[in-house]
DONUZA-752475 format. One line per field, with one value per residue: residue number from 1; x negated, y negated, z of N, C-alpha, C in turn. Coordinates in steps of 0.1 Angstrom, whole numbers, plus 5000, padded with zeros to 4 digits. Example, Ala and Ser with C-alpha at 12.3 -4.5 7.8 and 13.67 -1.06 7.14 Angstrom:
% residues 2
zamar: 1,2
n.xx: 4868,4872
n.yy: 5057,5022
n.zz: 5078,5071
ca.xx: 4877,4863
ca.yy: 5045,5011
ca.zz: 5078,5071
c.xx: 4868,4871
c.yy: 5033,5000
c.zz: 5078,5079
***
This chain:
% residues 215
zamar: 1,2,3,4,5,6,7,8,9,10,11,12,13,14,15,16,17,18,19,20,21,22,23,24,25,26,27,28,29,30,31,32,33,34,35,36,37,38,39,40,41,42,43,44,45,46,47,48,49,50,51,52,53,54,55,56,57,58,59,60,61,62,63,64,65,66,67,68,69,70,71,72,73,74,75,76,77,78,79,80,81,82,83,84,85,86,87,88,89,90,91,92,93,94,95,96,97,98,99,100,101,102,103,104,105,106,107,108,109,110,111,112,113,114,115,116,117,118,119,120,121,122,123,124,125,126,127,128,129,130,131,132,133,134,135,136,137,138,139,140,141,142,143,144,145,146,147,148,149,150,151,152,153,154,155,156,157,158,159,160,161,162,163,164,165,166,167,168,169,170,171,172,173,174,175,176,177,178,179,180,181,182,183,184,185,186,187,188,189,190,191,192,193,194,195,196,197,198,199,200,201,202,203,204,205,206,207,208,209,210,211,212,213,214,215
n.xx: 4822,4846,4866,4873,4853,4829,4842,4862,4885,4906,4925,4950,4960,4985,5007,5041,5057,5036,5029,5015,5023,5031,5009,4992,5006,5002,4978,4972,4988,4970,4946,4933,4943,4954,4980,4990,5016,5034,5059,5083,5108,5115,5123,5146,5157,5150,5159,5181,5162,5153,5177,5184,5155,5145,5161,5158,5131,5113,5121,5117,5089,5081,5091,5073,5050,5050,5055,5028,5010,5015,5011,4983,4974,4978,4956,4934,4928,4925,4909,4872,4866,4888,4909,4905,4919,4944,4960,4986,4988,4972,4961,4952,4964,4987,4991,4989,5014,5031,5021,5027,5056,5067,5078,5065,5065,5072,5054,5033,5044,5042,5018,5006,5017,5003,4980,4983,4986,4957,4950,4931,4917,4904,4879,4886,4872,4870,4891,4916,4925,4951,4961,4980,5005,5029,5051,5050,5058,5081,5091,5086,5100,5125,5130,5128,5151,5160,5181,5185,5161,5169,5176,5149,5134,5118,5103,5094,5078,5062,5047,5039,5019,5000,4990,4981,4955,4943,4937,4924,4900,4887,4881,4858,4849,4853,4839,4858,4876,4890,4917,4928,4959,4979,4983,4978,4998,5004,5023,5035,5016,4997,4969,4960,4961,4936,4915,4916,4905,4880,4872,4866,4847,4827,4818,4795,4792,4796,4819,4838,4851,4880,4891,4914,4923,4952,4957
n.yy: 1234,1243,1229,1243,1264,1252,1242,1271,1270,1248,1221,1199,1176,1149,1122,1123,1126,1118,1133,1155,1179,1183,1175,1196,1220,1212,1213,1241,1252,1246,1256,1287,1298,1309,1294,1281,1278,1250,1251,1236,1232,1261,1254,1255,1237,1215,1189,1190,1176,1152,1138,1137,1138,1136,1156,1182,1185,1200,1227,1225,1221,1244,1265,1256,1262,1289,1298,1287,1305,1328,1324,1318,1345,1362,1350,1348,1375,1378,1391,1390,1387,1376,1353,1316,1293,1269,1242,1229,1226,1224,1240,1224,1203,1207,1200,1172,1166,1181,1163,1137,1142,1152,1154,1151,1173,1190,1188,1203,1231,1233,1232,1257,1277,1273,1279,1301,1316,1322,1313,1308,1293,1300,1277,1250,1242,1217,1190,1172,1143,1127,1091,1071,1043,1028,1021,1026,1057,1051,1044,1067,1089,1082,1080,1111,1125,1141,1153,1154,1137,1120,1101,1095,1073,1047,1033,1057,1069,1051,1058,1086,1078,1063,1081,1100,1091,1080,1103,1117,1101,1109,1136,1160,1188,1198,1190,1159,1145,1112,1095,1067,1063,1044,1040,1061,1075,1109,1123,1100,1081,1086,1107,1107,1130,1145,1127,1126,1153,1152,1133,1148,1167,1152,1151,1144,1143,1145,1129,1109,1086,1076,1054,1048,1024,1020,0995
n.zz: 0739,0760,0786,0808,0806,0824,0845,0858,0873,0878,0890,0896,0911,0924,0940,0941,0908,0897,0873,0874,0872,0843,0830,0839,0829,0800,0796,0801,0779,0760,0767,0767,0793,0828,0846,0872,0894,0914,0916,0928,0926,0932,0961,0983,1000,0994,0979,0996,1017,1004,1012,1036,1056,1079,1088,1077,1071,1083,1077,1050,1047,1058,1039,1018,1028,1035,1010,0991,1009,0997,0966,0968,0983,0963,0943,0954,0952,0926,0899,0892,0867,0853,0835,0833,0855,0859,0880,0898,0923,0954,0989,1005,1005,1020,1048,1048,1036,1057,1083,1075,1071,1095,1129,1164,1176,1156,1144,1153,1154,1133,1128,1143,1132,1107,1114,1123,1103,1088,1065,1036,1015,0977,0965,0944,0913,0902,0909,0900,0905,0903,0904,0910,0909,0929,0915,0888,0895,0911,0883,0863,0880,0876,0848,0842,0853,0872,0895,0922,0927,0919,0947,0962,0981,0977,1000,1011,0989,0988,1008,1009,0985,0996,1015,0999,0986,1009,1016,0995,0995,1015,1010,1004,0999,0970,0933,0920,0900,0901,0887,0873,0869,0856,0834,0818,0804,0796,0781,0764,0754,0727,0720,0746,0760,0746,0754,0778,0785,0773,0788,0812,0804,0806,0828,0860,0889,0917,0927,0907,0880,0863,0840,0822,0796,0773,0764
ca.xx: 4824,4857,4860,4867,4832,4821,4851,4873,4898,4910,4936,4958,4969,4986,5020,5056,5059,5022,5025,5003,5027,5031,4989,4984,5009,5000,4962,4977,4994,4960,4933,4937,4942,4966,4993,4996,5024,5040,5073,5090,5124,5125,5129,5161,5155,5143,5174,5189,5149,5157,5187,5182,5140,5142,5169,5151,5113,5106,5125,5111,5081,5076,5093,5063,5035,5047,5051,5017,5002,5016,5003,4969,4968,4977,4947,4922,4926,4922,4893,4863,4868,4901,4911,4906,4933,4943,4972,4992,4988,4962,4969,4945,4975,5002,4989,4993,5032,5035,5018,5037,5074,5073,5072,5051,5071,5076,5041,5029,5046,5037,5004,5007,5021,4995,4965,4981,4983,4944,4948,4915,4921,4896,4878,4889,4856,4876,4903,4915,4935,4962,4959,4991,5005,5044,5058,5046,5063,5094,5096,5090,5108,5138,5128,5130,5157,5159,5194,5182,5149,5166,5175,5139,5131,5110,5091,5087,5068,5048,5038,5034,5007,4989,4982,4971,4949,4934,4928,4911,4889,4877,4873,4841,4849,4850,4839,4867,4877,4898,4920,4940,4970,4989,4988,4975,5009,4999,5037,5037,5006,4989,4956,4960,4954,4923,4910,4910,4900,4870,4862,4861,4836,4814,4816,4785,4790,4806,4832,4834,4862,4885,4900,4916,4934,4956,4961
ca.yy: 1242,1244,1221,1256,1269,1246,1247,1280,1267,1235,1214,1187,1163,1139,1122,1133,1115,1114,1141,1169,1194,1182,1174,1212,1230,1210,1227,1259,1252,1244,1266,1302,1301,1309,1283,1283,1262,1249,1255,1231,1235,1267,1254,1256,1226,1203,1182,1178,1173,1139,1130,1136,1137,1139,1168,1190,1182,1211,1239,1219,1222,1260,1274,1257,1266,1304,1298,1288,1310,1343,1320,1317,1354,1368,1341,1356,1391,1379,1397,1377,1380,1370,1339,1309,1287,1252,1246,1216,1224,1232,1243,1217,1191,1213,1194,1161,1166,1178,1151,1126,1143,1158,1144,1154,1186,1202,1192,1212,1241,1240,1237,1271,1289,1274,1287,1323,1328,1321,1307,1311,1290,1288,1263,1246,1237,1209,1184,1159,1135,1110,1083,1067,1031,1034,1011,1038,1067,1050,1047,1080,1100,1077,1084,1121,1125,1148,1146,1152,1134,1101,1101,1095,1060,1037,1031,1073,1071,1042,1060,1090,1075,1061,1096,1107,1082,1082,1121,1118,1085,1116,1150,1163,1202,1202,1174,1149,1132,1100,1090,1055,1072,1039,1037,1072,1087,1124,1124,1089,1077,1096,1112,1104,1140,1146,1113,1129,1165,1145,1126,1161,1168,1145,1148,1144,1139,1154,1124,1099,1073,1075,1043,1044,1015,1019,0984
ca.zz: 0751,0768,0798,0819,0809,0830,0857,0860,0884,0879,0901,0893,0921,0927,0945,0928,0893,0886,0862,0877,0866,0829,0829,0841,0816,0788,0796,0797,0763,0749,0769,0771,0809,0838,0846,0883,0894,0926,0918,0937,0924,0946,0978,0987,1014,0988,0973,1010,1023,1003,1013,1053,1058,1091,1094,1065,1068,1088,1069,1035,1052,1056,1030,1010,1031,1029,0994,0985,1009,0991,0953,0972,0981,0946,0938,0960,0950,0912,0891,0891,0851,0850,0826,0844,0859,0856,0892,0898,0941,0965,0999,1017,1009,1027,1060,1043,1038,1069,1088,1068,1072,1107,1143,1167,1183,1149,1135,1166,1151,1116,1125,1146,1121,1096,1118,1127,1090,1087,1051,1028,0998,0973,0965,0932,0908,0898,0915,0887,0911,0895,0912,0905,0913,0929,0903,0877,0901,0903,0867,0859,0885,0873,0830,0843,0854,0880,0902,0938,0929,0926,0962,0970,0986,0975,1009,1010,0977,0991,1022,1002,0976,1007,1021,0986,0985,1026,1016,0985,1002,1022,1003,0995,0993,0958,0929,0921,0890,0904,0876,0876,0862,0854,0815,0807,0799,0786,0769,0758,0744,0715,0722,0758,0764,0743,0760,0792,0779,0766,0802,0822,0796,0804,0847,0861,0895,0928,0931,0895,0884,0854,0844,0809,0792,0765,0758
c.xx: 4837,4854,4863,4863,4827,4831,4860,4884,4899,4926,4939,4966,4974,5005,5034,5056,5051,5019,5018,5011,5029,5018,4988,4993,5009,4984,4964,4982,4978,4946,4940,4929,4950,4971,4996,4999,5032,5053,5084,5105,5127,5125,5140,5165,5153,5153,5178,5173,5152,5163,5190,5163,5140,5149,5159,5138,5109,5111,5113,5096,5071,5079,5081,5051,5036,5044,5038,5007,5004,5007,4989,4964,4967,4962,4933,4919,4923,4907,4886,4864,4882,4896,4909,4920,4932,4960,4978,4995,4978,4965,4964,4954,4987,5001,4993,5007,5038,5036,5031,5050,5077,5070,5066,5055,5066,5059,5032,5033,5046,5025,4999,5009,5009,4984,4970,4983,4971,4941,4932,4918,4905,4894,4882,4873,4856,4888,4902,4929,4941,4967,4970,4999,5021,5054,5059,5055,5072,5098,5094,5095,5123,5137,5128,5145,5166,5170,5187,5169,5153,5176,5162,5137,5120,5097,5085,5079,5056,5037,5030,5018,4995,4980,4976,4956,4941,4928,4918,4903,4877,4868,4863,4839,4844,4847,4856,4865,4886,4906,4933,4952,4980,4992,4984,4987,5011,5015,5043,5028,4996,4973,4950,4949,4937,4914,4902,4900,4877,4858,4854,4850,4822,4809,4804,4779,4798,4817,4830,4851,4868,4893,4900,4928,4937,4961,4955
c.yy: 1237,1238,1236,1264,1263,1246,1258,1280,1254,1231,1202,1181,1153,1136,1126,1122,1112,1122,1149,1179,1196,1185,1195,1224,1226,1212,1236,1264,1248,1252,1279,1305,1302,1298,1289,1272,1259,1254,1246,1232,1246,1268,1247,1239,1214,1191,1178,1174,1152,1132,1128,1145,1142,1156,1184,1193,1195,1226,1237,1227,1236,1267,1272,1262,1282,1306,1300,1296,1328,1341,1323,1331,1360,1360,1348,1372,1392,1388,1391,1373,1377,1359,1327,1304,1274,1254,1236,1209,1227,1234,1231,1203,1191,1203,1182,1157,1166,1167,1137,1128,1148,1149,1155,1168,1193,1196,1201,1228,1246,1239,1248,1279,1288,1282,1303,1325,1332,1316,1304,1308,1289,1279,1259,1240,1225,1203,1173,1151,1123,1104,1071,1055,1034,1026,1023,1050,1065,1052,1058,1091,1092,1082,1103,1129,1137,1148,1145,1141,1119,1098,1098,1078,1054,1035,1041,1075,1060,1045,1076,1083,1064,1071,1103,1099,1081,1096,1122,1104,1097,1129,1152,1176,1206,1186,1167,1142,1124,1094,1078,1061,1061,1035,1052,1083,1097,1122,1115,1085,1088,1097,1107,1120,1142,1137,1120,1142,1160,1137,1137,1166,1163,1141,1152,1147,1150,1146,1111,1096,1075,1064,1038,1029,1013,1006,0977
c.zz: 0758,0784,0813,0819,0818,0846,0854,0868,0887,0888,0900,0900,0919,0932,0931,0918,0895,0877,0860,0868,0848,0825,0828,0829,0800,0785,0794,0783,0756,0750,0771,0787,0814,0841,0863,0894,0908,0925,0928,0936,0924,0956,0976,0992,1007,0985,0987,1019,1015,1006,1031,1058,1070,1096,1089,1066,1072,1080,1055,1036,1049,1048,1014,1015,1027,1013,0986,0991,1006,0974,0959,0976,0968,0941,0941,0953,0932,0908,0892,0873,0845,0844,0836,0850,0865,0873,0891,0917,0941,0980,1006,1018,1014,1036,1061,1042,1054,1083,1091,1075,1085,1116,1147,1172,1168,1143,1137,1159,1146,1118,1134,1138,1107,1099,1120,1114,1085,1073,1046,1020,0991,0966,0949,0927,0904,0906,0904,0899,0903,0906,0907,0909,0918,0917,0890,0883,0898,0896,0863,0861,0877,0860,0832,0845,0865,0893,0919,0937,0932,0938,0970,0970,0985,0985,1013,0999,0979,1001,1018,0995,0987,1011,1010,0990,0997,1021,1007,0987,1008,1023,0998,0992,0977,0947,0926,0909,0896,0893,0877,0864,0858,0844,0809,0809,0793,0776,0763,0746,0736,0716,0736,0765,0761,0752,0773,0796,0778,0780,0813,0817,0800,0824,0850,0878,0902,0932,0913,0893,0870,0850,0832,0802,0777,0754,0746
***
């Protein structure tokens, strides 16, 4: 049985360079499901969102909430027999960025514009969070190679993978695989994937702990 027989809308978290977006289209390449992807490389805001945080944050900001809340209606209006779909966002961690990257005037104002849109995501049946160490981030936003990406600071990726980490301490919406993401390299190590294919399989629970070691 296909692990989305048992979930049809899976979700792949986690901070930048934990490899949500690889994780979620290398499902898509292997289950006959929809591929629905953050897209971050088109906001405009993003590249100088790195290089001046403070000036950017709030443009950065909104051009992804609108973003995800046009993905999230196309989402809603799906068939109910539509193919499933594997994501690599959810909206309930827009708030999270914001928090993080704004002060307190402009957080004021993204979270007006979040409530007058009335956003209705649903719920994912599945959240697979990569739970990612920054030492591991570093190194793979750097092995990526991504020009604006390496502009990003070291103590922003640490404050980052805090707030992952505080939020999923506290979610209970949907279950929760937890996965220590700091040796299971889907594009390194061989049968990494299956491995994990293999653990979703076997979820039992509404929150459970993945903690593979390749060594």
């Amino acid at each position: 049985m296909s692990i989305f027989s048992k979930y049809p809308y899976i979700v792949i978290e986690g901070p930048i360079g934990s490899g949500k977006t690889t994780l979620a289209r290398m499902l898509s390449d292997q289950f006959p499901v929809d591929y629905l992807s953050e897209k971050a490389e088109a906001n405009p805001f993003l590249p100088r969102f790195y290089q001046d945080a403070q000036r950017y944050g709030l443009p950065t900001q909104l051009f992804f909430l609108f973003q995800r809340a046009n993905q999230l209606k196309d989402l809603a209006q799906r068939d109910m027999f539509a193919k499933p779909i594997v994501a690599d966002f959810f909206l309930e961690k827009d708030p999270l960025f914001a928090r993080l990257n704004l002060d307190d005037e402009e957080y004021a104002l993204y979270h007006q514009i979040y409530q007058h849109l009335q956003l209705k995501a649903s719920k994912p049946d599945l959240v697979i969070y990569l739970q990612t160490p920054v030492d591991a981030l570093v190194e793979r936003i750097e092995e990526r190679s991504v020009s604006y990406e390496q502009d990003i600071h070291r103590e922003y990726l640490e404050r980052l993978a805090n707030a992952y980490s505080e939020f999923f301490h506290n979610y209970n919406e949907s279950p929760v695989l937890i996965v220590n993401n700091e040796k299971l390299n889907i594009l390194k190590n061989p049968g990494a994937l299956d491995l994990l294919i293999t653990r979703i399989s076997q979820i039992k629970g509404q929150r459970e702990f993945f903690n593979p070691n390749f060594d």
